[in-house]
C-alpha positions as CSV (number, residue, x, y, z in Angstrom):
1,X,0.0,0.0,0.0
2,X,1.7,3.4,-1.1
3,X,1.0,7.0,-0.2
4,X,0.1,8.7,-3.2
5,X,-0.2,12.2,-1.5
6,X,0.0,14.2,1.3
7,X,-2.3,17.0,2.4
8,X,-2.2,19.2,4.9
9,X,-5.0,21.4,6.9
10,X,-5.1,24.3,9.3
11,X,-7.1,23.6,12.5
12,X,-8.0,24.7,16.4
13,X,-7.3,22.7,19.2
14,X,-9.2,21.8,22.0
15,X,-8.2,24.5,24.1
16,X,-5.5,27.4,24.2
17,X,-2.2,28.1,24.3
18,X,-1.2,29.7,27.6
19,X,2.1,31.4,28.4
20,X,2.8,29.8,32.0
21,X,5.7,32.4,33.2
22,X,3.3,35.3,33.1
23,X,0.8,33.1,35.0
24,X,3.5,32.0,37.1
25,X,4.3,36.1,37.6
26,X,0.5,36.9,38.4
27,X,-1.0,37.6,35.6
28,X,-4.8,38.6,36.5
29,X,-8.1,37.0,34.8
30,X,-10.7,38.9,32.7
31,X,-12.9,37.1,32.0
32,X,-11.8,33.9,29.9
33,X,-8.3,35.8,29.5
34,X,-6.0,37.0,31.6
35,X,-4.7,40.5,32.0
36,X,-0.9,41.9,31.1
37,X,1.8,41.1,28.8
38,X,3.3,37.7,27.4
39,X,6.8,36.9,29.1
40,X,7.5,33.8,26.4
41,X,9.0,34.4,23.4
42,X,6.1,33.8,20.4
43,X,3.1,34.7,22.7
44,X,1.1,37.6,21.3
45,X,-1.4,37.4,24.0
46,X,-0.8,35.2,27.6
47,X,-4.1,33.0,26.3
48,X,-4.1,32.8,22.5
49,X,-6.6,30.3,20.5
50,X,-4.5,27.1,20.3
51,X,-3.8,25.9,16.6
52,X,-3.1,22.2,14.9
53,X,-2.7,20.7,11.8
54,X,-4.7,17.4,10.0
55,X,-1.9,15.5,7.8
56,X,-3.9,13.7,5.7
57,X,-1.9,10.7,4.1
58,X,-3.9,9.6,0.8
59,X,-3.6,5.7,0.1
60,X,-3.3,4.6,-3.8
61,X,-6.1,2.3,-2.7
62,X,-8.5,5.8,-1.5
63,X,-8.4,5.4,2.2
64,X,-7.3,8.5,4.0
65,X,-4.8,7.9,7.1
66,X,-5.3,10.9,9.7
67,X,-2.9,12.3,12.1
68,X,-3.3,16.2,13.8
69,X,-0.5,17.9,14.7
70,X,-0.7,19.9,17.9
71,X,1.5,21.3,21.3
72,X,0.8,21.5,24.6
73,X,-0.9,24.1,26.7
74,X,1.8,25.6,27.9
75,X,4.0,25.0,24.7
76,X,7.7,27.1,25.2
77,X,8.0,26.2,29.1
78,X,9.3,23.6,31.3
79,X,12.2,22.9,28.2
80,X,9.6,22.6,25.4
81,X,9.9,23.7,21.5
82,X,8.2,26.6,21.0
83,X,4.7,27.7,20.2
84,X,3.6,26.0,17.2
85,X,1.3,27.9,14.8
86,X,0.2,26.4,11.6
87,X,1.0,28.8,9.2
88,X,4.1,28.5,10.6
89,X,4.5,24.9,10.2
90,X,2.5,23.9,7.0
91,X,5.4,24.8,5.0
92,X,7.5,22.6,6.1
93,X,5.6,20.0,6.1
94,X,4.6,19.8,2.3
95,X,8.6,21.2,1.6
96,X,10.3,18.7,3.6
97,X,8.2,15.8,4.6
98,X,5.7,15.0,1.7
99,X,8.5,14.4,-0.8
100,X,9.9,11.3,1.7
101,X,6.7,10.1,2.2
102,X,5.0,10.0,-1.5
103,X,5.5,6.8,-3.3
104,X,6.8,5.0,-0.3
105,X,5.3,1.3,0.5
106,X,3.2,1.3,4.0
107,X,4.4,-2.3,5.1
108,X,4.6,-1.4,9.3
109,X,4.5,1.4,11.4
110,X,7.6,1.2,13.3
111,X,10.5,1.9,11.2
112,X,9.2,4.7,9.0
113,X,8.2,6.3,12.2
114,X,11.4,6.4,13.7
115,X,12.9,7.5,10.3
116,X,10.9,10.5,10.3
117,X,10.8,11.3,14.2
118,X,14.5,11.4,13.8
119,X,14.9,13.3,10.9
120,X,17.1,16.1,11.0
121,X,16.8,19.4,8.8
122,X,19.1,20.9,6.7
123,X,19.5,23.6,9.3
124,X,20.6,21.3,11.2
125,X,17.8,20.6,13.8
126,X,15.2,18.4,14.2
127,X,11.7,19.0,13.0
128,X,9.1,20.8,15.8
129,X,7.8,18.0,18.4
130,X,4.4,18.4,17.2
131,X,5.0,18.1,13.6
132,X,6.7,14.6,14.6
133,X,3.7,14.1,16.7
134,X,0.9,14.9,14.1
135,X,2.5,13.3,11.2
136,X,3.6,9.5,13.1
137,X,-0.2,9.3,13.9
138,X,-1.0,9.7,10.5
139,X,1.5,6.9,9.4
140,X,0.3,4.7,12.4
141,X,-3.1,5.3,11.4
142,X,-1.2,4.2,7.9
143,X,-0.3,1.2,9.0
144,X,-3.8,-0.4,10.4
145,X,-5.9,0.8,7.3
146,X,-3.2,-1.1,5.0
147,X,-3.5,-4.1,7.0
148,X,-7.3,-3.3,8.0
149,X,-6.9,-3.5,11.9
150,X,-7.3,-1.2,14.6
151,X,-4.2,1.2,15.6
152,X,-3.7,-0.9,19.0
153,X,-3.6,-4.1,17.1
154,X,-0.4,-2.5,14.8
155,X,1.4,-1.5,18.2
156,X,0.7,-4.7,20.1
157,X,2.0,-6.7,17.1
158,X,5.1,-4.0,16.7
159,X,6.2,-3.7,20.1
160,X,5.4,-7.4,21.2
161,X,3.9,-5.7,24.3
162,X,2.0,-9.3,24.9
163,X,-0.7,-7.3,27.0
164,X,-4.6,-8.2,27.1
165,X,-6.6,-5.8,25.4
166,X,-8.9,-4.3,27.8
167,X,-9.9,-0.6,29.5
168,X,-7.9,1.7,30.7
169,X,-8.5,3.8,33.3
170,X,-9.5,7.4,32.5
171,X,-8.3,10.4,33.6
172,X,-10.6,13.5,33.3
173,X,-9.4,17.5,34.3
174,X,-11.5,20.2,35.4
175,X,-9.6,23.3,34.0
176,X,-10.5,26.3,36.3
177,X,-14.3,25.5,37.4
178,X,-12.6,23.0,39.6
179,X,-16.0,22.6,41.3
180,X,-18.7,22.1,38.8
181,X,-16.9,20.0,36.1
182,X,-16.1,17.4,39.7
183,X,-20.1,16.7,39.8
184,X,-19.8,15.8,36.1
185,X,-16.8,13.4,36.3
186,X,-18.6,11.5,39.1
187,X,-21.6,11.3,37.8
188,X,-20.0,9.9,34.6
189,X,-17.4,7.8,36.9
190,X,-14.5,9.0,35.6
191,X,-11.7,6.4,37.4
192,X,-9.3,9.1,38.0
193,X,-10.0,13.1,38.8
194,X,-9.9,16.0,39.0
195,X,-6.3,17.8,38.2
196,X,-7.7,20.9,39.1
197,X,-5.5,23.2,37.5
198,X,-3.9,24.5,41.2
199,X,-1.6,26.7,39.4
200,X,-1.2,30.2,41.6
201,X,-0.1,30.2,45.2
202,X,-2.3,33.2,46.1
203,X,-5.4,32.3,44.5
204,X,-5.2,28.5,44.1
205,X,-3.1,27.0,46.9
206,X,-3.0,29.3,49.5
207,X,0.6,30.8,51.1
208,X,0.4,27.8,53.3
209,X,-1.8,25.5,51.2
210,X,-4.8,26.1,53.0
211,X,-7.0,26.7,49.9
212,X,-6.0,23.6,48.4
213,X,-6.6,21.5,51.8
214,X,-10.0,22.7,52.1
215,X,-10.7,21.5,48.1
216,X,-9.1,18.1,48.7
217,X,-11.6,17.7,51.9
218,X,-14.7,19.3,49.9
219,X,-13.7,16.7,47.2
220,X,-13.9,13.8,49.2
221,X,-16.8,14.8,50.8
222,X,-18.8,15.2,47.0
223,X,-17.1,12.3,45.7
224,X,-18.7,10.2,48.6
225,X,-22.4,12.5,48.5
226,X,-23.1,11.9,44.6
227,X,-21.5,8.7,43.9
228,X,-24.1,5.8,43.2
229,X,-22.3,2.8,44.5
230,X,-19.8,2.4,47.5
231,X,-17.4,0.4,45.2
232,X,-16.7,3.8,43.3
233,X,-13.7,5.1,44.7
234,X,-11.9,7.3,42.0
235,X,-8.4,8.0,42.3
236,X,-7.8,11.7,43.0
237,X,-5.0,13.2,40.8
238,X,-4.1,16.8,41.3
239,X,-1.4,19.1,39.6
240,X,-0.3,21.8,41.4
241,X,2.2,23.1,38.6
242,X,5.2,23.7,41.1
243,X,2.8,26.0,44.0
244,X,3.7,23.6,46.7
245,X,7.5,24.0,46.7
246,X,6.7,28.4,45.8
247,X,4.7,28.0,49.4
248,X,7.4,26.2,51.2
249,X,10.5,27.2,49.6
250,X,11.2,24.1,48.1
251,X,11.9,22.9,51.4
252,X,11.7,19.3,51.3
253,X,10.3,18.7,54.9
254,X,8.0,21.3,54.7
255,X,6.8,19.7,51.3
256,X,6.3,16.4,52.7
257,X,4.7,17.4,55.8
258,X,2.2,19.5,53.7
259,X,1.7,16.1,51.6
260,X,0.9,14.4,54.9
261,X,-1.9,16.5,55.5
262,X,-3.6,16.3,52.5
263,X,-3.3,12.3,52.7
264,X,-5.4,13.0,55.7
265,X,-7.7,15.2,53.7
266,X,-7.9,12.4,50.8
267,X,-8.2,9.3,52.9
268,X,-9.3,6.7,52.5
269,X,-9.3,7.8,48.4
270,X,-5.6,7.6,47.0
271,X,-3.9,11.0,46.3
272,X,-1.3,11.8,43.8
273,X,-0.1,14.7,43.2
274,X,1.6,16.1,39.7
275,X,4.6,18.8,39.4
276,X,5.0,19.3,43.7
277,X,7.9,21.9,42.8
278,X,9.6,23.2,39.2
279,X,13.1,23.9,39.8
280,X,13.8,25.2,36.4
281,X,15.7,22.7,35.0
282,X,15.8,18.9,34.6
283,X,18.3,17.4,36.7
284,X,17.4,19.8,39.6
285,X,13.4,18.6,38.9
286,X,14.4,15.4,39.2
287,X,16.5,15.0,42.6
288,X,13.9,17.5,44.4
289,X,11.5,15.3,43.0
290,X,13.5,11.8,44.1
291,X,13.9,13.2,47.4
292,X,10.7,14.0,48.1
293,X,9.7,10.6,47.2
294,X,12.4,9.4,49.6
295,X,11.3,12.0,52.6
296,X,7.5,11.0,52.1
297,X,8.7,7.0,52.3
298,X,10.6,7.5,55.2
299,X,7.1,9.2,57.0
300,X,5.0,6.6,55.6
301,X,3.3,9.0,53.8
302,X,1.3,7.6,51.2
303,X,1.5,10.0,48.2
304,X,1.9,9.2,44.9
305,X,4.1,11.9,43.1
306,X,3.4,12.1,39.6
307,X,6.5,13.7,37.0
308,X,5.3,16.4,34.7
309,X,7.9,19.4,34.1
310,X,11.0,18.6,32.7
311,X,10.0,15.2,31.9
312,X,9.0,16.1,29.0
313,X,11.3,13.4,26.2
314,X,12.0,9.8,25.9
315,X,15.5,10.4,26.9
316,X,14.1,12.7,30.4
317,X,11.4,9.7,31.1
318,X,14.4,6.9,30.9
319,X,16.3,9.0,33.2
320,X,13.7,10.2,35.6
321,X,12.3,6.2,36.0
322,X,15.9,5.2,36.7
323,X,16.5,7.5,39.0
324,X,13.1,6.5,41.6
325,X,12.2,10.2,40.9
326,X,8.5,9.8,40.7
327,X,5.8,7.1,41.5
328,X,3.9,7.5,37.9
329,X,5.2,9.8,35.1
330,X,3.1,11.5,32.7
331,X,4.2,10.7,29.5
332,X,3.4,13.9,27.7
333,X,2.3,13.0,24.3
334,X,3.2,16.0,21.9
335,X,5.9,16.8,23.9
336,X,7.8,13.7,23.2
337,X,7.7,13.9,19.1
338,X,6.7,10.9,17.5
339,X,3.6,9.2,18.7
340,X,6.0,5.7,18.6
341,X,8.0,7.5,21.6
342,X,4.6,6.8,23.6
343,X,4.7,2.9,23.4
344,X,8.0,3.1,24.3
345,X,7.9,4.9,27.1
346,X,5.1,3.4,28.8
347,X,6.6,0.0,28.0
348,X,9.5,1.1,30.0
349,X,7.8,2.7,32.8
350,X,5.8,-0.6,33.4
351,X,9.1,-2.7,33.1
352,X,10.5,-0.9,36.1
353,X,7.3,-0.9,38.1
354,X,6.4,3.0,37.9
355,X,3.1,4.0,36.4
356,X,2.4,4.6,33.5
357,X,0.5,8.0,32.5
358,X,-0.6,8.3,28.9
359,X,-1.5,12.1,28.7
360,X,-1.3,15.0,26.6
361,X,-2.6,18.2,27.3
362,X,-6.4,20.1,27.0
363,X,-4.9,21.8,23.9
364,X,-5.0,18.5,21.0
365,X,-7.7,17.1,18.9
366,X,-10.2,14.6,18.8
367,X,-7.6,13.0,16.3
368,X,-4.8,13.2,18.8
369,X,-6.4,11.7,21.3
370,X,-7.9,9.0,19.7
371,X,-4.5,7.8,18.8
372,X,-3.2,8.0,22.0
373,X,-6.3,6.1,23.4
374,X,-5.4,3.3,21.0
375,X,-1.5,3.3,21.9
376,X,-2.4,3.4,25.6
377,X,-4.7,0.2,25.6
378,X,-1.9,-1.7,23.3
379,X,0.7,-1.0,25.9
380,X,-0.6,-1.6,28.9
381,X,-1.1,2.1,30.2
382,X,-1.7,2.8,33.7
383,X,-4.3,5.6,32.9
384,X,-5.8,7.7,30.3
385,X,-5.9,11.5,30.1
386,X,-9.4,12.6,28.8
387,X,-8.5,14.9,25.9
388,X,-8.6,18.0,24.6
389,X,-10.7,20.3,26.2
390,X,-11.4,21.3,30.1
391,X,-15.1,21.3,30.0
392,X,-14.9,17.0,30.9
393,X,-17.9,15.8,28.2
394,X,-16.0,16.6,25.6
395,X,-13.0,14.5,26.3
396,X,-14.4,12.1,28.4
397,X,-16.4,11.0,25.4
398,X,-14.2,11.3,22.9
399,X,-11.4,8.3,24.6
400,X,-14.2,6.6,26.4
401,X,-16.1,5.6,22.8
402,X,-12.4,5.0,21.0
403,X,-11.5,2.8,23.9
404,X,-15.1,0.8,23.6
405,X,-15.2,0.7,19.7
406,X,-11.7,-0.4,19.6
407,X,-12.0,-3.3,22.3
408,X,-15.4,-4.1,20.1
409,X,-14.0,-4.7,17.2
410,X,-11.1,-6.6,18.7
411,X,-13.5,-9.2,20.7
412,X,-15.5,-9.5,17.4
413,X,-12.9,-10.7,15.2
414,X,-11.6,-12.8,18.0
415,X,-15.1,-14.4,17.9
416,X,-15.1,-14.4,14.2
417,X,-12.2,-16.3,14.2
C-alpha cells in the first residue's frame, strides 16, 4: 500500500495556548483571559486560541490515514519547543516531509516512524515535536488501514507488548471551574479526577496550602455525597504546577509534611499529586522530586508523586524512572515527538514498576487523542488522560467511545475467528 499524497489542513485545538511564566508572575483574569503582557517568546497574547494541523496521508487504494498535529498548553516552558502555529509549520511539512513520504510502500508502522521522528533538517535541527507528533499518527493510522486492523492491534503486534486488550482507566481534568466540572466526572465515573488546575499560590493554593486542603476535603466529601455505588472510589490526581514548593521554599520537609496532611484530607481515596515543585531545570526537577519521594517514604506517607515538568522526552522519562524520581510519570504526548516514543515509554515505565501516565494536554484534537487512546490500551497504560478540552464531556467522550469501539471490534474478530 503506497501513499500517493499528502495534504495538509489548518485547524483549532481543544483549548488554548497559555504562556505559564506570566501566570507563574500573576497575571490577573478577565474574563476567559488574563490581564498583562506575554513573558514567552512567540506569545502575542498570555491566552491565545491554540492551533493544529490534519496531515492527511492519501492511500493509492483511496483510504485516508489521519494524524493532527498539535503542542501542549503551555508549549515554550518547562524545556519545550516553541509555540507551534500552523502557518508557521504547513510549509514545512509539504517542503520537507511530503516528498519522503509519497510513493513509499506502507508495510509497518515502526521503522518509517522512527525514520521520520529522527529526521534532521538541513539547518541542522530536528523538526518541531508536534509536527513529529501529528505526522507519526497519520503513518500509524497508515499502517492499520493497510492491513485493516485497529491502531492498537499494529502497536501490540510491533512492540510485542504481549498485553490483554482491555480498559484503561480514564483520567478527566477540570480546567479552572474546579467545582462544577467534579459533579460531572462523578456522575459519569470517571476512574481518576480532577487535576484541578492549582496553578497560583495566592489564589489556588494558598501561602500555606490552605485553599488547596479545604478542596481536597470538599472533594472527598462530594465524591462520597453523589456517587451511586460504595465500590466507586476514583483515584484523585491533582497538579499543582510547582505552587507547593513556591509555598514552602522548596523545602523538602516542609513539602512532605504538607503532603501528609492532604493524605489525611484524601483518605481513605488515594492521592497523587503532579509537578509538587519546578526547579527550572531537569536534573534539579528530578532530585527535588526523588527526594521528596524518599522524605515521604521514610514518613510513611502515602503520596503518589506524579513527574510532569522537565519530563518532557523519551531520553528525560528513561532518566527520571531510573533515578526512583516519581511514582507514575506523565508521559506527555506531543511533547515527546513521535507518537512511537509513547509505546516506548510506557513500555519502560511498566518494566521498572512505575506507572504509567498516557496524557497530553487540553490543547489537542479529537484525532490526537484517539491515537493516544489506541497506543495506551496496546501497551498496557496505567491511565488515560481525557483529551482535549477542560469542559470533561468533551473529552471524556471522545477516549471513552475509542476505547469501547476499539475493544469491540477486537473481541468481534476474535469471535469471528
Amino acid at each position: 500500500m503506497k501513499i500517493i499524497d499528502v495534504i495538509c489542513s489548518a485547524g483549532r485545538t481543544g483549548f488554548y495556548f497559555d504562556d505559564q511564566r506570566a501566570i507563574k508572575k500573576g497575571a490577573g483574569h478577565d474574563g476567559f483571559t488574563y490581564v498583562g503582557e506575554p513573558v514567552t517568546e512567540g506569545f502575542t497574547q498570555i491566552r491565545q486560541a491554540g492551533e493544529s494541523i490534519s496531515v492527511l496521508l492519501v492511500l493509492e487504494d483511496g483510504q485516508v490515514a489521519h494524524g493532527d498535529c498539535a503542542a501542549v498548553q503551555y508549549s515554550g516552558a518547562g524545556g519545550r519547543d516553541p509555540l507551534f502555529l500552523a502557518a508557521d509549520f504547513i510549509p514545512v511539512i509539504e517542503k520537507e516531509i511530503a516528498p519522503k513520504l509519497i510513493g513509499r510502500e506502507i508495510t509497518g508502522f515502526r521503522a518509517l516512524a522512527e525514520e521520520i521522528d529522527s529526521m534532521i533538517r538541513e539547518n541542522g535541527q530536528r523538526l518541531h515535536t508536534a509536527i513529529r507528533y501529528g505526522v507519526t499518527q497519520a503513518l500509524l493510522d497508515a499502517a492499520a488501514k493497510a492491513k485493516k486492523v485497529t491502531m492498537a492491534e499494529i502497536i501490540r503486534e510491533e512492540y510485542d507488548t504481549c498485553v490483554e486488550f482491555k480498559r484503561v482507566p480514564i483520567f478527566t481534568q477540570s480546567g479552572d471551574d474546579r467545582y462544577d466540572n467534579v459533579d460531572k466526572m462523578i456522575i459519569k465515573g470517571a476512574d481518576v479526577l480532577p487535576h484541578a488546575l492549582i496553578n497560583h499560590v495566592e489564589t489556588k493554593l494558598g501561602k500555606n496550602g490552605e485553599i488547596l486542603l479545604d478542596y481536597v476535603k470538599w472533594l472527598r466529601e462530594r465524591i462520597m455525597k453523589l456517587r451511586t455505588s460504595e465500590s466507586y472510589m476514583p483515584v484523585l490526581h491533582i497538579d499543582v504546577y510547582g505552587t507547593i514548593g513556591l509555598a514552602f521554599d522548596n523545602d523538602t520537609e516542609k513539602m512532605a509534611n504538607y503532603l501528609g496532611e492532604l493524605e489525611k484530607a484524601a483518605a481513605p481515596l488515594q492521592l497523587r499529586i503532579e509537578g509538587p515543585m519546578d526547579v527550572e531545570n531537569r536534573e534539579g526537577q528530578c532530585a527535588a522530586l526523588k527526594a521528596l519521594r524518599l522524605a515521604l517514604k521514610e514518613k510513611g506517607i502515602n503520596v503518589q508523586l506524579v513527574a510532569d515538568e522537565w519530563c518532557n522526552t523519551w531520553e528525560d522519562i528513561k532518566m527520571f524512572v531510573d533515578e526512583g524520581a516519581a511514582d507514575m510519570i506523565q508521559i506527555k504526548t506531543p511533547d515527546l515527538g513521535g507518537v512511537n516514543n509513547i509505546a516506548e515509554s510506557i513500555l519502560y515505565c511498566k518494566k521498572h514498576g512505575v506507572g504509567a501516565y498516557c496524557g497530553g494536554t487540553c490543547n489537542e484534537t479529537d484525532r490526537s487523542a484517539q491515537v493516544c487512546t489506541n497506543i495506551a490500551i496496546a501497551c498496557g497504560a496505567d491511565q488515560c488522560l481525557a483529551k482535549p478540552g477542560m469542559g470533561v464531556d468533551e473529552g471524556y467522550m471522545i477516549v471513552n467511545n475509542e476505547m469501547n469501539r476499539v475493544l469491540a471490534l477486537i473481541n468481534a474478530r476474535a469471535k469471528r475467528a
